[in-house]
ChimeraX commands (.cxc) that place a marker at each C-alpha (Angstrom):
marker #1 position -6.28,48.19,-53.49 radius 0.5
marker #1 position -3.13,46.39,-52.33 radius 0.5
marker #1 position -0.37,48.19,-51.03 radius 0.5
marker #1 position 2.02,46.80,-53.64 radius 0.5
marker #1 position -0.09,48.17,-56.41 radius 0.5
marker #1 position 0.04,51.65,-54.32 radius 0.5
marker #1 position 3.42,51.33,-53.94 radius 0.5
marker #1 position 3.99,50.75,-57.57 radius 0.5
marker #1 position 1.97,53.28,-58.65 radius 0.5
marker #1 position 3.25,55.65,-56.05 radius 0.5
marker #1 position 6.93,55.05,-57.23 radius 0.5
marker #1 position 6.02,55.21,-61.10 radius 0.5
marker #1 position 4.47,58.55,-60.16 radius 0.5
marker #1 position 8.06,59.59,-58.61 radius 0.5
marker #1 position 9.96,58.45,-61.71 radius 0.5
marker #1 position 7.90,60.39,-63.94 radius 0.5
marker #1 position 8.24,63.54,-61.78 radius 0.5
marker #1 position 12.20,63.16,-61.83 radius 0.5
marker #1 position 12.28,62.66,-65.71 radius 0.5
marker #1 position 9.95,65.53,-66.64 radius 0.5
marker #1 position 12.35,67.60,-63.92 radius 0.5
marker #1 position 15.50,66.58,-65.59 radius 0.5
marker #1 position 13.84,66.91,-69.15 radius 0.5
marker #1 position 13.02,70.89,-67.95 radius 0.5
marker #1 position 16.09,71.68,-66.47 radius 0.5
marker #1 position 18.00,71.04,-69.67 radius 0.5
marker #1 position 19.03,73.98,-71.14 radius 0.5
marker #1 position 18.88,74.70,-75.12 radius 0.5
marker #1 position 21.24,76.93,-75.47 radius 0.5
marker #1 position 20.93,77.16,-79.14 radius 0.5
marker #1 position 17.50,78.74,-78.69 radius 0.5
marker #1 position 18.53,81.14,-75.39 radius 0.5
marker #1 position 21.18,82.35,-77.86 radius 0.5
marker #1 position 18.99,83.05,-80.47 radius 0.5
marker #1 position 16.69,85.16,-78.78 radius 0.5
marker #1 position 19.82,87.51,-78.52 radius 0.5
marker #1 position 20.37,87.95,-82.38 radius 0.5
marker #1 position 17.38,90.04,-82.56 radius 0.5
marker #1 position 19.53,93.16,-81.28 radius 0.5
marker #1 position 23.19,91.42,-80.99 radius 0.5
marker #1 position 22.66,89.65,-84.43 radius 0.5
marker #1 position 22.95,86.19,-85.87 radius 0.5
marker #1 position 25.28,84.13,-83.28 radius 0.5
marker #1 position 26.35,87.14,-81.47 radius 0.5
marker #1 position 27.40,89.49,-84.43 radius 0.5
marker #1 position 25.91,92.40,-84.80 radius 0.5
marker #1 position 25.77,94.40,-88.32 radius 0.5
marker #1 position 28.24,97.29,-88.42 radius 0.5
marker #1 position 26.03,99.13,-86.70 radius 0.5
marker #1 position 24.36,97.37,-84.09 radius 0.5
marker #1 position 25.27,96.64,-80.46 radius 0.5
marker #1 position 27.92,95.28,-78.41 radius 0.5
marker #1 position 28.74,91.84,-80.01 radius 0.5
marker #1 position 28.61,88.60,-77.86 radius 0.5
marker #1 position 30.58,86.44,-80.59 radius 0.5
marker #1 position 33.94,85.76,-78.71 radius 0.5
marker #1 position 32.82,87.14,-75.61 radius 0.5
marker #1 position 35.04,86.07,-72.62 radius 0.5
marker #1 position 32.91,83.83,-70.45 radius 0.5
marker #1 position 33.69,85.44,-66.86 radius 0.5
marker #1 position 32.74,89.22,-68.68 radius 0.5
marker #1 position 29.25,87.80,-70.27 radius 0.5
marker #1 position 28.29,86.34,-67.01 radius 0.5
marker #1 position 29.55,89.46,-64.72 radius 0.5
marker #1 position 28.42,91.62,-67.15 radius 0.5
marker #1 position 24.57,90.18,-66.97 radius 0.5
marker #1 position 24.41,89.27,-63.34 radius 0.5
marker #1 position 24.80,93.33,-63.19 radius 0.5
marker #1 position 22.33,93.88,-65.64 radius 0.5
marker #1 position 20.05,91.36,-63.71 radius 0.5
marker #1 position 20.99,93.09,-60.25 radius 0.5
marker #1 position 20.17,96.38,-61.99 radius 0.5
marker #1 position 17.57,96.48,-64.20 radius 0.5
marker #1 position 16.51,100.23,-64.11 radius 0.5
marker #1 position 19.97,101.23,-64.82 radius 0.5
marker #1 position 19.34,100.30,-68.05 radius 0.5
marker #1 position 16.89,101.12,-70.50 radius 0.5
marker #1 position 16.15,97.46,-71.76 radius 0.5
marker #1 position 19.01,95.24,-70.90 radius 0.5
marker #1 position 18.47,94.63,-67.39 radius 0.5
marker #1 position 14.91,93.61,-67.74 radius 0.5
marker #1 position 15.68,90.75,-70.67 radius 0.5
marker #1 position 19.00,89.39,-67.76 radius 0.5
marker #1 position 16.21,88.80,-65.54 radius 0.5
marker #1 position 14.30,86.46,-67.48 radius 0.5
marker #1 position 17.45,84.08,-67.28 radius 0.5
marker #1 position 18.89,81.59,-64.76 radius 0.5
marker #1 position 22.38,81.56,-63.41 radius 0.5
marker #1 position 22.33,78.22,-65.35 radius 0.5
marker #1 position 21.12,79.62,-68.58 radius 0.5
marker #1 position 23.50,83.10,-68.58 radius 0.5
marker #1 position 26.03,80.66,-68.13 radius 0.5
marker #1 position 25.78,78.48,-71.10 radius 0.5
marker #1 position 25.37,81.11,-72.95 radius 0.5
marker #1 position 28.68,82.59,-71.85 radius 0.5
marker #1 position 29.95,79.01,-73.12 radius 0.5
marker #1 position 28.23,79.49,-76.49 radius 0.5
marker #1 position 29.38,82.40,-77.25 radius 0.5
marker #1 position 32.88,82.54,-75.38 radius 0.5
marker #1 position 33.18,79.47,-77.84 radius 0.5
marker #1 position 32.15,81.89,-81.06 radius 0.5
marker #1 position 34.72,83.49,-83.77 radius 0.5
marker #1 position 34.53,87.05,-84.28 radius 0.5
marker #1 position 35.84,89.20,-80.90 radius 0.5
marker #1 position 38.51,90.85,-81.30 radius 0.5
marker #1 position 40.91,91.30,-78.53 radius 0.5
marker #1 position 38.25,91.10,-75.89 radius 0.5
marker #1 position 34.73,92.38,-77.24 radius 0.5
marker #1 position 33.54,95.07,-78.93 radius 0.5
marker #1 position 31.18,97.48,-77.86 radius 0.5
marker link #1:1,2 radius 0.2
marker link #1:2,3 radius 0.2
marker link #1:3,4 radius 0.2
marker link #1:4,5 radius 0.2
marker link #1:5,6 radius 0.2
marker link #1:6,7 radius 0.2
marker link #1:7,8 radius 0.2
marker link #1:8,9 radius 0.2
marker link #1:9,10 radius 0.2
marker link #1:10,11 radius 0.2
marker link #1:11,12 radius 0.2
marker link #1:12,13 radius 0.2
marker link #1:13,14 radius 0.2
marker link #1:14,15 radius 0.2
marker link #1:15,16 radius 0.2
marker link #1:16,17 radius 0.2
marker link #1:17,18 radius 0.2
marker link #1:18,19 radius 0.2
marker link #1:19,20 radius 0.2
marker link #1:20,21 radius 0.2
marker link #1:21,22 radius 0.2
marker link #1:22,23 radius 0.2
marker link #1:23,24 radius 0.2
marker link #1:24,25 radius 0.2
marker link #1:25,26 radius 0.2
marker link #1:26,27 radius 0.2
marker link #1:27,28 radius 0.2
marker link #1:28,29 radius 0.2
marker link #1:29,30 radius 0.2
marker link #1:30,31 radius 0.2
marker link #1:31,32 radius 0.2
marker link #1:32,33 radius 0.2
marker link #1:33,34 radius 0.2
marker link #1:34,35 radius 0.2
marker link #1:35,36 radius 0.2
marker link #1:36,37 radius 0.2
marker link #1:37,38 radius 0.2
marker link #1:38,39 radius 0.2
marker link #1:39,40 radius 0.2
marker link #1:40,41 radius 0.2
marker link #1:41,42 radius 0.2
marker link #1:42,43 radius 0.2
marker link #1:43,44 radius 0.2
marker link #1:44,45 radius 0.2
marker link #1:45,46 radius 0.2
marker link #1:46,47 radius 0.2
marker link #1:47,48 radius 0.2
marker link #1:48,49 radius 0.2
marker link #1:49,50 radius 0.2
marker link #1:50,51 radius 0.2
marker link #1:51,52 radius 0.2
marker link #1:52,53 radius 0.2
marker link #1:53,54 radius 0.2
marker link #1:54,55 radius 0.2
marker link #1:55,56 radius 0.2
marker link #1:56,57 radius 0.2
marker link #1:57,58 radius 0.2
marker link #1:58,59 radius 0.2
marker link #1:59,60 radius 0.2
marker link #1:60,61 radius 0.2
marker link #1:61,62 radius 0.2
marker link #1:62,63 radius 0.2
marker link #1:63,64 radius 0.2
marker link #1:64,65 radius 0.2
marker link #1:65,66 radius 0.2
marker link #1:66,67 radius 0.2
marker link #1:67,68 radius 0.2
marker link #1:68,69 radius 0.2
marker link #1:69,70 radius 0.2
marker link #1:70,71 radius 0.2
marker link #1:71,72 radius 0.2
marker link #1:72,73 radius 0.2
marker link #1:73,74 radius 0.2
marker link #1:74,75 radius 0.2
marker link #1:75,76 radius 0.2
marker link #1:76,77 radius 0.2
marker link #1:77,78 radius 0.2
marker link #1:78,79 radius 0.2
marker link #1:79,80 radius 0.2
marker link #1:80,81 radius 0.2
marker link #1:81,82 radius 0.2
marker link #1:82,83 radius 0.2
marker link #1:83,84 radius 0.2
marker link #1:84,85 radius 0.2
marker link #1:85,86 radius 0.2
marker link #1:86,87 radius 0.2
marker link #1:87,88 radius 0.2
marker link #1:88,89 radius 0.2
marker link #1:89,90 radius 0.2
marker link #1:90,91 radius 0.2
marker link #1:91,92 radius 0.2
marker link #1:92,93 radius 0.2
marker link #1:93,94 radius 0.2
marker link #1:94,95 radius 0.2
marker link #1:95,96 radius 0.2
marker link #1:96,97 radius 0.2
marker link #1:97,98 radius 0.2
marker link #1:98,99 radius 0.2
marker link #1:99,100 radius 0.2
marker link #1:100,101 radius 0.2
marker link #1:101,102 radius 0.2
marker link #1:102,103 radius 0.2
marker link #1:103,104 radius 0.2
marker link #1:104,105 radius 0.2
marker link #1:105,106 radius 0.2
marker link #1:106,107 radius 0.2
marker link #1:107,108 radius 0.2
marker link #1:108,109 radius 0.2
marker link #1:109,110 radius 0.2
view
């Protein structure tokens, strides 16, 4: 083999590893979102009866508010164990999604 072709193939190697990186560290946060609505309901609004709504959300309370849920996950009886299944990069575009949301009222409801 000639070091140019190792060379090329060595550096075609690298590019691939950098665009499958940057492929997987885009987040989706359509889908992270969605796999809130099963308790918080369809784009953060519960039904009358459901649980704190995310719709609205101010960005800074989402992202404290799961970062303590992460920290603490047996303070909680389900909450803190789905806030560690996310990045810091995911919790906060999802604060973005839903800070960006109709349907808080004057800060959220619980």
């Amino acid at each position: 083999m000639r070091p140019s072709f190792l060379a090329a193939a060595a550096l075609a190697a690298i590019a691939s590893l950098m665009f499958v990186s940057g492929v997987s560290a885009q987040v989706d946060v359509r889908n992270l979102a969605n796999s809130c609505g099963v308790c918080h309901g369809t784009d953060g609004k519960p039904p009358k009866n459901g649980l704190e709504r995310l719709a609205g959300m101010n960005k800074s309370e989402f992202i404290n508010e799961m970062h303590e849920l992460r920290n603490n996950p047996k303070n909680t009886h389900l909450m803190g164990y789905v806030a560690i299944g996310f990045s810091d990069l995911e919790i906060s575009k999802m604060a973005d999604y839903f800070a960006s949301l109709k349907g808080a009222k004057k800060g959220h409801v619980r």
